[in-house]
C-alpha atoms as one frame of an Amber mdcrd trajectory, in Angstrom:
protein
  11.709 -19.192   4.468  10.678 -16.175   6.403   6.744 -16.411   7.925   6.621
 -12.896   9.033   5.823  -9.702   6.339   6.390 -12.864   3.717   6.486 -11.242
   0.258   4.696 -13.837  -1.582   1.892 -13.896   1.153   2.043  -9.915   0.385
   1.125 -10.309  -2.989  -1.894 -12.560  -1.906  -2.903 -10.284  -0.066  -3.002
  -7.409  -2.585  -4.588  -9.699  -5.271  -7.671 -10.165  -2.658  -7.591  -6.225
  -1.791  -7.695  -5.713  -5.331 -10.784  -8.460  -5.607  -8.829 -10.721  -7.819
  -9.646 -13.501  -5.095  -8.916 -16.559  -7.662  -5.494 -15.222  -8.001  -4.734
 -14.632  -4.255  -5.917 -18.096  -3.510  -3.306 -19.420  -6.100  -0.745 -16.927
  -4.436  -1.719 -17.752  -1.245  -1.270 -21.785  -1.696   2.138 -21.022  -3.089
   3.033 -19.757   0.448   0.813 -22.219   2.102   2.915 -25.023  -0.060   6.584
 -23.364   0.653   5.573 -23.458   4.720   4.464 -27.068   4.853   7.716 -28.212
   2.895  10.008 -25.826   4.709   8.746 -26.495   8.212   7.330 -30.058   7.728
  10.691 -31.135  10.075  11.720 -27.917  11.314  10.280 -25.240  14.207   8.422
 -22.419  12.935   7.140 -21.289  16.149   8.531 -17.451  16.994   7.211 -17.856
  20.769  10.432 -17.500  22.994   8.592 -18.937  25.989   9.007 -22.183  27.010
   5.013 -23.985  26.142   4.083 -27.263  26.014   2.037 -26.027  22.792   5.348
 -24.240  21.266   4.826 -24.619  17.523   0.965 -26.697  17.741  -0.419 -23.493
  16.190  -3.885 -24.877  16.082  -3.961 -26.156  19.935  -2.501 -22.492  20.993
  -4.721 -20.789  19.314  -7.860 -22.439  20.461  -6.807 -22.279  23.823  -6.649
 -18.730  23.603  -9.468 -17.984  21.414 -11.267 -20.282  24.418  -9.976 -18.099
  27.388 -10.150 -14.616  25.597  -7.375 -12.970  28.403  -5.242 -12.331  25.840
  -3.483 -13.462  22.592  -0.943 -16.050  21.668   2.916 -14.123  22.004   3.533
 -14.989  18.215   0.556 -12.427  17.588   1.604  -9.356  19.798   4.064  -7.724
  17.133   1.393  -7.818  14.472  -1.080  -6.340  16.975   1.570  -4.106  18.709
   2.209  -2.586  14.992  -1.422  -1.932  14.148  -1.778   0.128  17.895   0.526
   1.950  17.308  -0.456   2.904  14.022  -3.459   4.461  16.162  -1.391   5.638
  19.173  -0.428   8.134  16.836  -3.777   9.411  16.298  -3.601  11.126  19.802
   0.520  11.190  19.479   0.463   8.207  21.769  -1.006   9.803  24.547  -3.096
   6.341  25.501   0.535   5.180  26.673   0.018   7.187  29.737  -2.684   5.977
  30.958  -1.277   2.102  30.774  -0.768   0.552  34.160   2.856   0.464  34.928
   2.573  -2.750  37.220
């Protein structure tokens, strides 16, 4: 099973854009379903570094929702894609002015 850009998870998603929320809630726990089975045994966790909280999703999360400094390593590609997507708004001119420490 592949987490990220899942297809069926897609779908959900499109069902609630589209305001069919019934139908991306029975979407949605068809991917929800699939993940516990798949990774009930298994790691699912796509953080190289080496954390005592690798795959405890909840606990990482909370720790990091609790410190606010910055966000989990699983989460920086998703919000690395959306940036960008608005770095090219000012054809990625905000990349200059990033500290280069």
């Amino acid at each position: 099973m592949i987490i990220d850009n899942n297809e069926t998870e897609k779908r959900a998603m499109k069902e609630f854009h589209l305001g069919n929320r019934k139908e991306g809630l029975k979407i949605q726990e068809e991917f929800a379903s699939a993940f516990r089975t798949e990774y009930a045994h298994k790691d699912h966790c796509s953080c190289t570094k080496a954390c005592r909280y690798h795959g405890n999703c909840k606990e990482c999360v909370a720790i990091h929702r609790a410190h606010q400094e910055h966000v989990p390593n699983c989460m920086r590609p998703i919000i690395n894609k959306k940036i960008a997507v608005l770095s090219e708004l000012t054809e990625h001119t905000y990349a200059d002015q990033l500290r280069t420490e």
